[in-house]
BALOBA-1460 file (C-alpha; in Angstrom, 3 decimals):
// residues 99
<rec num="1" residu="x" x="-15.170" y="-4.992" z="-0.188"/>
<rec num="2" residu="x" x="-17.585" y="-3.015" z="-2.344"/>
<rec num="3" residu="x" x="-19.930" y="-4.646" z="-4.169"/>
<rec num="4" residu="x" x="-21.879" y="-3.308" z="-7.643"/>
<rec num="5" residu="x" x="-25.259" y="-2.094" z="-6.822"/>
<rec num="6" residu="x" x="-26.437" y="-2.769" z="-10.711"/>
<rec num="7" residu="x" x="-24.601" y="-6.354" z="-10.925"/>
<rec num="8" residu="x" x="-24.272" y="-7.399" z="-6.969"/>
<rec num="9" residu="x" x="-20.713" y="-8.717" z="-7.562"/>
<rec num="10" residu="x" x="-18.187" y="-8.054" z="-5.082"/>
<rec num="11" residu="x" x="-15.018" y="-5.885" z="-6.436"/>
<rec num="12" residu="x" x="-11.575" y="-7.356" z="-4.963"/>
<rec num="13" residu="x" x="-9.020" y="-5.522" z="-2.899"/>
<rec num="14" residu="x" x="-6.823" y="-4.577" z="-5.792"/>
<rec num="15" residu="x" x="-9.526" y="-3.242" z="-8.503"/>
<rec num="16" residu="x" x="-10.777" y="-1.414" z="-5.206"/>
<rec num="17" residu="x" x="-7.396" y="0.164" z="-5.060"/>
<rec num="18" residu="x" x="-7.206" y="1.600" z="-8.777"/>
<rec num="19" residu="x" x="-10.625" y="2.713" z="-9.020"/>
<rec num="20" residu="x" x="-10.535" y="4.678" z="-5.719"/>
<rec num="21" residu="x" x="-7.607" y="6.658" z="-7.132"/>
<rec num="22" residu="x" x="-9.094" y="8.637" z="-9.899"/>
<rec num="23" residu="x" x="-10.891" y="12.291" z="-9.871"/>
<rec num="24" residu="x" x="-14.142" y="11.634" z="-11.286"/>
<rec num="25" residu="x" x="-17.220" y="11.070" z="-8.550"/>
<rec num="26" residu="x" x="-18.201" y="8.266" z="-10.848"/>
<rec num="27" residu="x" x="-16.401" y="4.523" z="-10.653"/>
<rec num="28" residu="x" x="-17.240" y="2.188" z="-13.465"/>
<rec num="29" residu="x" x="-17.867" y="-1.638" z="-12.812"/>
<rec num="30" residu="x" x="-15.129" y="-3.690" z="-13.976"/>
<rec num="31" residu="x" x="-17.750" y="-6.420" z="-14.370"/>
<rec num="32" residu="x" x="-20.709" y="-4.606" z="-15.566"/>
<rec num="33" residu="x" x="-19.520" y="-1.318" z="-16.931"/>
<rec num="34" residu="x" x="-22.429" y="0.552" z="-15.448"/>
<rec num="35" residu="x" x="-21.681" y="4.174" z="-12.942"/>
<rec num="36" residu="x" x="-21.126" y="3.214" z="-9.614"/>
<rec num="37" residu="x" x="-20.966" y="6.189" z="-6.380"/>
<rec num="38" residu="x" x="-19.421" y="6.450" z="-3.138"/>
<rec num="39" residu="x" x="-21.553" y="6.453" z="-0.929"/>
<rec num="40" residu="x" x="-22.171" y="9.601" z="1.944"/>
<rec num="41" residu="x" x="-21.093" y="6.803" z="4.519"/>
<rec num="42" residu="x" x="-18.218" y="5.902" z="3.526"/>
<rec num="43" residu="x" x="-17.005" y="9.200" z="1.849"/>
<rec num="44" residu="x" x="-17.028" y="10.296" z="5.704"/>
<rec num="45" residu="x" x="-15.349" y="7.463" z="6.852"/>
<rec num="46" residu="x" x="-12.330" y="7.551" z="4.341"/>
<rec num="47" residu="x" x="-12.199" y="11.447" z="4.875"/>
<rec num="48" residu="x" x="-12.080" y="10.588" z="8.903"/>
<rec num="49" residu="x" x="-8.929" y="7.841" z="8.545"/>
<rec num="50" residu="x" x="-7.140" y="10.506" z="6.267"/>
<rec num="51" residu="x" x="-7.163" y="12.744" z="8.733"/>
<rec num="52" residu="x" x="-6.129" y="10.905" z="11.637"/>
<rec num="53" residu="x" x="-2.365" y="10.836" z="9.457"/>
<rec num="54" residu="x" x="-1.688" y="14.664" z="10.386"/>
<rec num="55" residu="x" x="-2.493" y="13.902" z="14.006"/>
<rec num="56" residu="x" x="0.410" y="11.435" z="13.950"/>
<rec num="57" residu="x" x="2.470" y="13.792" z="12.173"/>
<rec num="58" residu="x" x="2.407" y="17.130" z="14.918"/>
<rec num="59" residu="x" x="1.785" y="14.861" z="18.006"/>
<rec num="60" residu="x" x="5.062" y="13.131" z="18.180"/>
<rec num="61" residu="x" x="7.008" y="16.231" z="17.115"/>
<rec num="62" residu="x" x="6.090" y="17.766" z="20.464"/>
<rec num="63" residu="x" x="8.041" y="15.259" z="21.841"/>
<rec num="64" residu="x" x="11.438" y="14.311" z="21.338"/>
<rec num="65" residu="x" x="11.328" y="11.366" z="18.981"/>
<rec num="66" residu="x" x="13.567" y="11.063" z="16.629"/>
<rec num="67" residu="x" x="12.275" y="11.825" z="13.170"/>
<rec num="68" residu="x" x="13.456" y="8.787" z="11.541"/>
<rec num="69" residu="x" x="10.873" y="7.182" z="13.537"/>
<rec num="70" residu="x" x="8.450" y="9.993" z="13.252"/>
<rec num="71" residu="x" x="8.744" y="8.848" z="9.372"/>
<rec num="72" residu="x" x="8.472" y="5.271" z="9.756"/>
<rec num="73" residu="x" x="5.152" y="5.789" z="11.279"/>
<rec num="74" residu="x" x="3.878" y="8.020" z="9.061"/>
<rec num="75" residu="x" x="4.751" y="5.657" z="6.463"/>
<rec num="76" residu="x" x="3.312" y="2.643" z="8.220"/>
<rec num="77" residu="x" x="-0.010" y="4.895" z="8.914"/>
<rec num="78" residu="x" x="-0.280" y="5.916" z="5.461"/>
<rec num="79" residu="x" x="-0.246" y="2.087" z="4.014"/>
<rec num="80" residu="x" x="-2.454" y="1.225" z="6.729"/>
<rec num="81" residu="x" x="-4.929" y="3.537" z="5.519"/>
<rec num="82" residu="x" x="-4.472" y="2.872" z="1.676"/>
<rec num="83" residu="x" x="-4.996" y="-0.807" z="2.730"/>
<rec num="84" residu="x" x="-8.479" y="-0.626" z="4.743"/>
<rec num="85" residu="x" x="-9.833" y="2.033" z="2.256"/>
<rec num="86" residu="x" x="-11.305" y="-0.968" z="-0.019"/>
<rec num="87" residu="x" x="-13.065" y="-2.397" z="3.432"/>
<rec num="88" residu="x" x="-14.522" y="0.833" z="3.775"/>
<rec num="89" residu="x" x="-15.704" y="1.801" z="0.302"/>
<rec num="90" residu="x" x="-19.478" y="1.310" z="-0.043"/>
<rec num="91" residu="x" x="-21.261" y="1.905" z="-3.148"/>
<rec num="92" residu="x" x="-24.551" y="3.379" z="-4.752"/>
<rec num="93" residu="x" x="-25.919" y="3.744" z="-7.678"/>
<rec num="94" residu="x" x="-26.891" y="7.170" z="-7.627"/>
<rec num="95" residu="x" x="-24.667" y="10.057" z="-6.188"/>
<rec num="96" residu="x" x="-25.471" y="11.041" z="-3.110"/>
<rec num="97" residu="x" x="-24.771" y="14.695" z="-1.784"/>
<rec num="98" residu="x" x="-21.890" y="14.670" z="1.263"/>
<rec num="99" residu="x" x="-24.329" y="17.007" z="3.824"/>
């Protein structure tokens, strides 16, 4: 779980959630109220697990797989990833550039 670099306390799973779903660069603390940043890191690392959900879309359609299954994984990736995103979230204080 992320934890506050102005504060140090440690954000739960489903404040993780909400905050990581918004389209500014900057989250605020629920404790603290101060700017928080992902970090490079973990910006990568989210990005990488994102991407691994088209994989599992094209792979099994070259192969004959039926596509109600093709959808149940898809669907069981996708909450996978949604549910590990708060383990991966780090945060900074200042925002860091992603190269």
């Amino acid at each position: 779980m992320p934890t506050c670099q102005s504060c140090g306390t440690k954000w739960g799973w489903k404040q993780t959630i909400k905050k990581s779903f918004t389209f500014h660069s900057a989250l605020e603390c629920p404790y603290c109220g101060k700017k928080q940043y992902w970090t490079t890191k973990s910006r990568r690392k989210v990005s990488f697990s994102t991407m691994i959900i088209p994989f599992f879309i094209i792979v099994p359609s070259l192969f004959t797989i039926s596509r109600l299954l093709i959808l149940s994984m898809l669907i069981s990736l996708c909450l996978l990833v949604l549910s590990i995103i708060p383990f991966i979230m780090e945060l900074s204080d200042e925002e860091e550039p992603l190269w």
